[in-house]
C-alpha positions as CSV (number, residue, x, y, z in Angstrom):
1,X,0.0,0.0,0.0
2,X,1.4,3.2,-1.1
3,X,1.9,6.0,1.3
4,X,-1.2,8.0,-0.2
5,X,-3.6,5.5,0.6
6,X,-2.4,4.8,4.1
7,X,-2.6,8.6,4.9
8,X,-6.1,9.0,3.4
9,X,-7.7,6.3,4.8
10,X,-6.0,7.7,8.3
11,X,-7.5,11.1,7.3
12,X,-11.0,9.2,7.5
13,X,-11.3,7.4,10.3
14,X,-10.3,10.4,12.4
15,X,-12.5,12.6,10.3
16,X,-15.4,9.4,11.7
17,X,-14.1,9.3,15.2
18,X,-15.0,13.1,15.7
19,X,-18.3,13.5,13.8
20,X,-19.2,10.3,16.5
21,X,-18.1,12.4,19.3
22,X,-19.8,15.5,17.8
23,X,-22.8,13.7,17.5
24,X,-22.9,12.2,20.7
25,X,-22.0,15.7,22.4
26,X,-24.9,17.3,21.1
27,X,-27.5,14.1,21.9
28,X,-26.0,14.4,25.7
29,X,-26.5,18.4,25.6
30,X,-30.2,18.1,24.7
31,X,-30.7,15.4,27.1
32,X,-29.1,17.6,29.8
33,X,-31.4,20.3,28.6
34,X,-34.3,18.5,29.8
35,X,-35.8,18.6,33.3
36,X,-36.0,15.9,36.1
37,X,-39.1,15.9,38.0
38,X,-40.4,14.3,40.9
39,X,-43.8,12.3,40.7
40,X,-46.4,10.5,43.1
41,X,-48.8,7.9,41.9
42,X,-52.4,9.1,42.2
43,X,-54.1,6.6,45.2
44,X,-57.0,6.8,47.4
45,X,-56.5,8.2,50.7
46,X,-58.5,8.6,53.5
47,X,-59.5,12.4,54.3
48,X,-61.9,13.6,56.8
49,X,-63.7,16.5,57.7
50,X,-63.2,18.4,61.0
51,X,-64.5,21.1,63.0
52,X,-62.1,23.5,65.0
53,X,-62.5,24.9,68.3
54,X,-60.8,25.1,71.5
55,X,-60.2,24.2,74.9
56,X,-58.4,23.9,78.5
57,X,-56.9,20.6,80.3
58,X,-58.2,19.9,83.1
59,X,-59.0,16.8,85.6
60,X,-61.8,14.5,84.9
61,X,-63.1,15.1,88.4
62,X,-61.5,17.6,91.5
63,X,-62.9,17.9,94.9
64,X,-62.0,20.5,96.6
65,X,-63.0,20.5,100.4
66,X,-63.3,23.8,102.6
67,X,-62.8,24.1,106.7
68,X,-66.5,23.6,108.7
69,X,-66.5,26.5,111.0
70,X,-68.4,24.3,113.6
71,X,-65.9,21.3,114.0
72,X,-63.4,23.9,115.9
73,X,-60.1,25.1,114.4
74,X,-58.0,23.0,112.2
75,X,-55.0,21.6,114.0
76,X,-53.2,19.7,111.9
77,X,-52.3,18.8,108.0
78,X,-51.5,15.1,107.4
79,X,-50.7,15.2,103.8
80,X,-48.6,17.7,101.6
81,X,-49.2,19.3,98.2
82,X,-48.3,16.7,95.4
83,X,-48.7,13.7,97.5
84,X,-50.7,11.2,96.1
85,X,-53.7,10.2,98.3
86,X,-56.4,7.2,98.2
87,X,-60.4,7.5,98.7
88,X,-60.4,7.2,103.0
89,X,-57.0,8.7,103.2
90,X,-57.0,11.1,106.3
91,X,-55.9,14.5,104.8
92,X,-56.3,17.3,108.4
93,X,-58.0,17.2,111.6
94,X,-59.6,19.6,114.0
95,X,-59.2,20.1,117.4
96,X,-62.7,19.6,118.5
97,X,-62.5,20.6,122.0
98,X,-66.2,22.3,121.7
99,X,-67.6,18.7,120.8
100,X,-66.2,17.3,123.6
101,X,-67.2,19.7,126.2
102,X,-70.2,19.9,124.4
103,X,-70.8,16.3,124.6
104,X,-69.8,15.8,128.0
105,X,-72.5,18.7,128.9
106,X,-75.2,17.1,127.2
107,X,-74.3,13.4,129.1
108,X,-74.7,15.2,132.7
109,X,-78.0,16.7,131.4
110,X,-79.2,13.6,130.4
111,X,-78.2,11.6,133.1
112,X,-80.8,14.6,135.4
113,X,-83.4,14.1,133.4
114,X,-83.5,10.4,133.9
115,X,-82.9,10.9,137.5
116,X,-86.1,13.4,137.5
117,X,-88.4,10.9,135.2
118,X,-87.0,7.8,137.8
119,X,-88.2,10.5,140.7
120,X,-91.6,10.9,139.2
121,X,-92.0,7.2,138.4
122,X,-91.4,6.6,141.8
123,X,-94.3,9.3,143.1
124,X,-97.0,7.5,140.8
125,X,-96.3,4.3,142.4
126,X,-96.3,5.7,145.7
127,X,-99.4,7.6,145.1
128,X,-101.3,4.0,143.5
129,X,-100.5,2.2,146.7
130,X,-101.8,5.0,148.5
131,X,-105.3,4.6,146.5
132,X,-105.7,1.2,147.4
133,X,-105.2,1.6,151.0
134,X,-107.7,4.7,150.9
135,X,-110.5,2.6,148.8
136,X,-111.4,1.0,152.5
137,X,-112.7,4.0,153.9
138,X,-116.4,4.4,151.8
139,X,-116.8,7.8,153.0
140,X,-113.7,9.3,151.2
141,X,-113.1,7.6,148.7
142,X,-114.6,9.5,146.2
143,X,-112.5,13.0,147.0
144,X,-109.7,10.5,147.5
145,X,-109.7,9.1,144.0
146,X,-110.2,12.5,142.6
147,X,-107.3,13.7,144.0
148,X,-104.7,11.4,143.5
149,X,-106.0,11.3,139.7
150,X,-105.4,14.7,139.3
151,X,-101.8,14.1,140.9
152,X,-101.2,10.9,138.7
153,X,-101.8,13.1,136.0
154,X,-99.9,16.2,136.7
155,X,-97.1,13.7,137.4
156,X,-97.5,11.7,134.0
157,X,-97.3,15.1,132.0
158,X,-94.4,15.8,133.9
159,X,-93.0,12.8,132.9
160,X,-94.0,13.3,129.2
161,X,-92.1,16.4,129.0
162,X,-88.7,14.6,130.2
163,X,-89.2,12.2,128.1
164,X,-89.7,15.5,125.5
165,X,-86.5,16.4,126.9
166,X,-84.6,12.9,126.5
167,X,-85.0,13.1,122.9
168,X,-83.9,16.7,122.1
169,X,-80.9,15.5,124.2
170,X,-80.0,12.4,122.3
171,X,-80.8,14.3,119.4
172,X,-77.7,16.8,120.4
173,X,-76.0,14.2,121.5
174,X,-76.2,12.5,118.0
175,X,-75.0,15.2,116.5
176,X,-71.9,16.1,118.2
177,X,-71.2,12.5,118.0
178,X,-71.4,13.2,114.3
179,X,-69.4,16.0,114.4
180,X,-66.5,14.0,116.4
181,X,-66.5,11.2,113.9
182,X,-65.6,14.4,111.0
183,X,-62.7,15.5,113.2
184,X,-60.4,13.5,111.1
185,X,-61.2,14.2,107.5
186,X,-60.6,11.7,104.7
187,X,-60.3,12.0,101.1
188,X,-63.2,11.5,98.9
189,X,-61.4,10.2,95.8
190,X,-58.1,9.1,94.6
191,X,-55.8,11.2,93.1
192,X,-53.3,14.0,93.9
193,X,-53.0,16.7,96.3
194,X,-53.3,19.9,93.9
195,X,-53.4,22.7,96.3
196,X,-53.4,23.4,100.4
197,X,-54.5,26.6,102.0
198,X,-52.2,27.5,105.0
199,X,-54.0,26.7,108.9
200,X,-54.9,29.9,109.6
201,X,-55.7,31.3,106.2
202,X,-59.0,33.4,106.5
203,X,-60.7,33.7,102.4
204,X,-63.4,31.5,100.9
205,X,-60.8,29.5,98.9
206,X,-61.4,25.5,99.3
207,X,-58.6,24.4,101.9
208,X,-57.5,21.1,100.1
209,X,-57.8,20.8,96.5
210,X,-57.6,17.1,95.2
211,X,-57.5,15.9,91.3
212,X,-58.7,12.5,90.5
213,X,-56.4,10.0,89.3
214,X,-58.4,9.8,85.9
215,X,-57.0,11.3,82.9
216,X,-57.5,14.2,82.0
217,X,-60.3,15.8,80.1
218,X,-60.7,18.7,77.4
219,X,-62.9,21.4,78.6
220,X,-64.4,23.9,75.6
221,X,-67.0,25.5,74.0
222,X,-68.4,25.3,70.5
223,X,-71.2,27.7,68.8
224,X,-74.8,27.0,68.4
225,X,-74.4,26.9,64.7
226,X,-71.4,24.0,65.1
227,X,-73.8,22.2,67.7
228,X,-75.8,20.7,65.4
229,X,-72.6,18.5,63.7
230,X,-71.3,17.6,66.7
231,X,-72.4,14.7,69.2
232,X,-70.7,12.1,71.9
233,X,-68.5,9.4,70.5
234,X,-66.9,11.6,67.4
235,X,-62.7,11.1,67.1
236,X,-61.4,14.5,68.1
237,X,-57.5,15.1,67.5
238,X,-55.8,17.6,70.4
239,X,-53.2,19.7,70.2
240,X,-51.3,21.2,72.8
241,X,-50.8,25.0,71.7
242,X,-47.3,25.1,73.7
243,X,-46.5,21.9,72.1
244,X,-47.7,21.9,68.4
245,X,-45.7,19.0,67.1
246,X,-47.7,16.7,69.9
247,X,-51.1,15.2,68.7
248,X,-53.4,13.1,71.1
249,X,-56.4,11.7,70.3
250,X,-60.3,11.5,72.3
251,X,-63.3,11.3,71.8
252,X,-66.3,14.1,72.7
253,X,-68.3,12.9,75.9
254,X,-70.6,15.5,76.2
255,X,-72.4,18.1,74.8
256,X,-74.9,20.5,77.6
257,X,-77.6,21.7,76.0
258,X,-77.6,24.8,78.5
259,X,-75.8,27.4,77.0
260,X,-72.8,28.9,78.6
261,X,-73.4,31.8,81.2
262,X,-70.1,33.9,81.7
263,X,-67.1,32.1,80.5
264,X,-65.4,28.4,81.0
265,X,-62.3,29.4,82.6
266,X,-59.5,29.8,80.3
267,X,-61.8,30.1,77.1
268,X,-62.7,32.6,75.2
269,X,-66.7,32.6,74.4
270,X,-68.0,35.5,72.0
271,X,-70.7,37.4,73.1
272,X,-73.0,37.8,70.2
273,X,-73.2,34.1,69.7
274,X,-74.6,31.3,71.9
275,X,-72.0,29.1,73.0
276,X,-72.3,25.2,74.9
277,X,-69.9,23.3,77.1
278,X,-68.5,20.5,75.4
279,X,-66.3,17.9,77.1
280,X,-63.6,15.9,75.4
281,X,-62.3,12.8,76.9
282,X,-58.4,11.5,76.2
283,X,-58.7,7.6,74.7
284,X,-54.5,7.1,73.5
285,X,-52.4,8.4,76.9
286,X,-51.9,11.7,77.9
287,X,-48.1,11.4,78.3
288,X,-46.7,15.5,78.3
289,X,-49.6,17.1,79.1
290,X,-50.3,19.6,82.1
291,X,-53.2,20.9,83.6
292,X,-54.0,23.8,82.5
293,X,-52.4,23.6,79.2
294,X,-54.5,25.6,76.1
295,X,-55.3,23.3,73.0
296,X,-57.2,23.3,69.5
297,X,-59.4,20.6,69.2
298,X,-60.4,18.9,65.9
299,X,-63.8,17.2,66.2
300,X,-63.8,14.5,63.3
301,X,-67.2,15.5,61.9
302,X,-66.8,12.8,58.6
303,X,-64.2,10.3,57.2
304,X,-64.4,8.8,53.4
305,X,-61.4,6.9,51.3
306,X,-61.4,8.8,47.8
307,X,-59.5,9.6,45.5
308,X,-56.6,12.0,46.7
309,X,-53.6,14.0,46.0
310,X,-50.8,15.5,48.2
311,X,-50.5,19.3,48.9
312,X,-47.5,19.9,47.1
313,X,-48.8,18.3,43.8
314,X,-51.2,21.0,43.2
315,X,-50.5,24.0,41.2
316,X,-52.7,27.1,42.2
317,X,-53.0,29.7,39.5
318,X,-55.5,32.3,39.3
319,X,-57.6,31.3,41.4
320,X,-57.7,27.6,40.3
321,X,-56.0,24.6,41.2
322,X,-54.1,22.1,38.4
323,X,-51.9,19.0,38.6
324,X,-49.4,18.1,35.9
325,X,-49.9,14.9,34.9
326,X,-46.6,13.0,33.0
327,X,-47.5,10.6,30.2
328,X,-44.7,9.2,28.3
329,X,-42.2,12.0,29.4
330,X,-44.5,14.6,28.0
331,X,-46.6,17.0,30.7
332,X,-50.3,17.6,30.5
333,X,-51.6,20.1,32.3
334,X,-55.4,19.4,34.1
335,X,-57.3,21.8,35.7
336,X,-58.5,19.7,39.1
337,X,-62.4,20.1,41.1
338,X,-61.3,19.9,44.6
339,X,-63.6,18.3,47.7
340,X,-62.2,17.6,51.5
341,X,-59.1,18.6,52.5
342,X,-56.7,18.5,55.3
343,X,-52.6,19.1,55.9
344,X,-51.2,16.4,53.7
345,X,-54.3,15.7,51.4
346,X,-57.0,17.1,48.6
347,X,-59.5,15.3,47.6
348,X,-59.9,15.2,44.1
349,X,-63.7,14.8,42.7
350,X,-62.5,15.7,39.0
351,X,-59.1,15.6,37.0
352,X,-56.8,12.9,37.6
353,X,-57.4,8.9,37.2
354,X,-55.8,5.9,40.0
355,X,-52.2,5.2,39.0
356,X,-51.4,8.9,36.9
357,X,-48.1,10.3,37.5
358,X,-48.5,13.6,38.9
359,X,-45.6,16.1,39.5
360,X,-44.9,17.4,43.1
361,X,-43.7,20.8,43.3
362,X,-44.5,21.9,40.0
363,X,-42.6,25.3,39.3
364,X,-43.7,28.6,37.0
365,X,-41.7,27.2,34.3
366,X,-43.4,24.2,33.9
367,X,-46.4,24.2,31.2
368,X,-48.4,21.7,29.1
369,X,-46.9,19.6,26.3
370,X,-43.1,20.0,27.8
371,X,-41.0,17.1,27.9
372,X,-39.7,15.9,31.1
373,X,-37.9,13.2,32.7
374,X,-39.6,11.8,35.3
375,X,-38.4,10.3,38.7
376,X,-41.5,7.9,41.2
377,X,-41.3,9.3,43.7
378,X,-44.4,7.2,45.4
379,X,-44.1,4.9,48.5
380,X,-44.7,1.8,46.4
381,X,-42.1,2.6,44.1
382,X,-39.3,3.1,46.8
C-alpha cells in the first residue's frame, strides 16, 4: 500500500471518530437540557372533615374541700401538696375541744333528766299504793280518787315532757357525736393533692384541692351553629398550643344543652353568639400534658377513602388549582375540582385517574406539552 492510501484512509477514520463524538455531544447536551421531575402515583387516601374549636386541660373530676367552721379550728395537716392520696385517706384534723365539752354537757344533762323521770315514776307508784289503802274507807273515797288522779296526771305530763326532753338531748348528742367522727377528715377520691391553703388562712378558697387519678379531660365551648354536627362518640384530635408538634387523640363525651353563662375558665366565648360546654375525653395516653395547658381541638365530623392527592402536587393559578400529569415523558396540564381537604391531602372529585403520575412541586416554568424526565417518587415505588 502506497503511502497516499495509508494517509487518506487515516485522514477518514479520524474525520469518523470526531463526527461520532460531535454527535454524541450534542445528543448528551439536549438530554441535559431536559428537566427531572419528581412524581407521586395518584391513590386513594382517606381524608376527613373536622370542626375547629378550642379548649383547656383539666382533671376528669376535682374535689376541693373547705374548713366547717363548727368542727373547731383546724389543728393539723397530714398530707402535703403533690402527695398522692387514696379514697379514705386522712388529709387534716380539727381540734374539736367544743364537741367534747359539748358532749360531755349534754351526758350530765341527760343523766338529770332520767334521775327526775325515775323520781316521778317513783311518786306514781307511791301515790297508787296509797289509792288502794284509801279505797277501805267508803266515806272518802270519792275525794280521795279525785285527788290522786289529778296528781297521777300532773305527774305523767311531767314525765312526758322529760321524756320530750330525753330526745332533744339524744338528738344533740347524736350530733356532736357526728361532728366527732368528722374530726379526722378523709379523702373522697383518689388522686393527687393539687393545692393546700395555709392553717390559719381566712378567704373563701377551698382548703385542700384534690384531682382524680383519671386522665384528663378537654374542657371547651363550640357555637350554636357548630352544635348541630357535633355529638358524643366523634374522634377528636388535640393539640397542645405550647407543644404543636404533639397530637393526642379522644373522643367528645358530652355536649350541655344549657348554654354557657359567663365564661369556661381559660376560654374565650363570643358574646354575640350562643356558645355550649362541650367535654372531650383522652382515649391514647396523655403522656406531656399539664393541667391547665391551652389546645385546639379537631372534632372529626366525617371520614371517606377517595381519590386524593398531596398538597405539594397541586399548582394554584389564578384562582384555580391544576396537577401536571406525565405521560410518556411529555406533561399535560389538568385543571383539578377539589372536595375535602386537610394538611397532607385534597381530595380530588375531577381531573386525575388511579395510577397517573402527577408532579410534586411543580414550578412557574413548567407548562403543558413540555418534555420531562420523570423520577416515582411514590411509597410503592421506593
Amino acid at each position: 500500500m502506497n503511502k497516499k492510501v495509508l494517509a487518506g484512509l487515516i485522514g477518514f477514520t479520524c474525520i469518523v471518530v470526531i463526527a461520532v463524538n460531535l454527535y454524541f455531544f450534542k445528543v448528551q447536551g439536549n438530554v441535559a437540557q431536559i428537566p427531572v421531575v419528581d412524581t407521586v402515583r395518584v391513590e386513594k387516601q382517606i381524608i376527613s372533615d373536622y370542626l375547629l374549636s378550642s379548649g383547656i386541660v383539666q382533671p376528669s373530676r376535682q374535689e376541693k374541700i373547705s374548713k366547717d367552721e363548727s368542727l373547731g379550728k383546724v389543728k393539723g395537716i397530714l398530707v402535703h401538696q403533690g402527695q398522692r392520696v387514696s379514697e379514705g385517706t386522712e388529709l387534716f384534723y380539727y381540734g374539736g375541744e367544743n364537741i367534747t365539752t359539748a358532749l360531755s354537757q349534754l351526758e350530765i344533762a341527760r343523766q338529770r333528766l332520767i334521775l327526775q323521770k325515775e323520781q316521778i315514776e317513783g311518786k306514781i307508784k307511791d301515790l297508787e299504793t296509797s289509792l288502794k289503802k284509801n279505797v277501805n274507807s267508803v266515806t272518802s273515797i270519792e275525794e280521795t280518787i279525785s285527788d290522786m288522779q289529778k296528781q297521777k296526771k300532773d305527774m305523767e305530763r311531767e314525765i312526758a315532757l322529760l321524756e320530750l326532753e330525753l330526745r332533744e338531748n339524744q338528738m344533740e348528742m347524736d350530733k356532736q357525736s357526728s361532728k366527732k367522727e368528722r374530726l379526722v377528715v378523709k379523702s373522697p377520691i383518689s388522686g393527687i393533692v393539687n393545692k393546700i391553703q395555709e392553717i390559719d388562712a381566712v378567704n373563701t378558697e377551698p382548703f385542700i384541692t384534690i384531682n382524680s387519678n383519671e386522665p384528663y379531660v378537654i374542657k371547651g365551648a363550640i357555637t350554636e351553629f357548630d352544635s348541630v354536627s357535633v355529638k358524643p362518640g366523634q374522634k377528636v384530635l388535640i393539640r397542645p398550643k405550647v407543644l404543636p408538634n404533639l397530637v393526642f387523640t379522644g373522643m367528645v363525651k358530652q355536649l350541655e344543652y344549657t348554654p354557657i353563662d359567663g365564661e369556661i375558665v381559660g376560654v374565650k366565648t363570643n358574646e354575640s353568639v350562643t356558645q355550649y360546654p362541650l367535654t372531650v375525653n383522652l382515649t391514647d395516653g396523655q403522656e406531656g400534658l399539664k393541667e391547665g395547658y391551652h389546645t385546639t381541638i379537631e372534632i372529626e365530623l366525617m371520614s371517606k377513602e377517595t381519590i386524593a392527592l398531596p398538597q405539594d402536587a397541586i399548582w394554584i393559578q389564578d384562582g384555580k388549582e391544576y396537577a401536571f400529569i406525565v405521560d410518556n415523558q411529555i406533561v399535560r396540564k389538568r385543571e383539578l375540582k377539589i372536595g375535602l381537604s386537610n394538611d397532607q391531602f385534597k381530595e380530588i372529585i375531577e381531573g386525575v385517574f388511579i395510577g397517573e403520575a402527577v408532579v410534586t412541586n411543580p414550578t412557574a416554568n413548567m407548562r403543558d406539552g413540555m418534555e420531562v424526565i420523570s423520577r416515582d417518587t411514590s411509597p410503592a415505588a421506593k
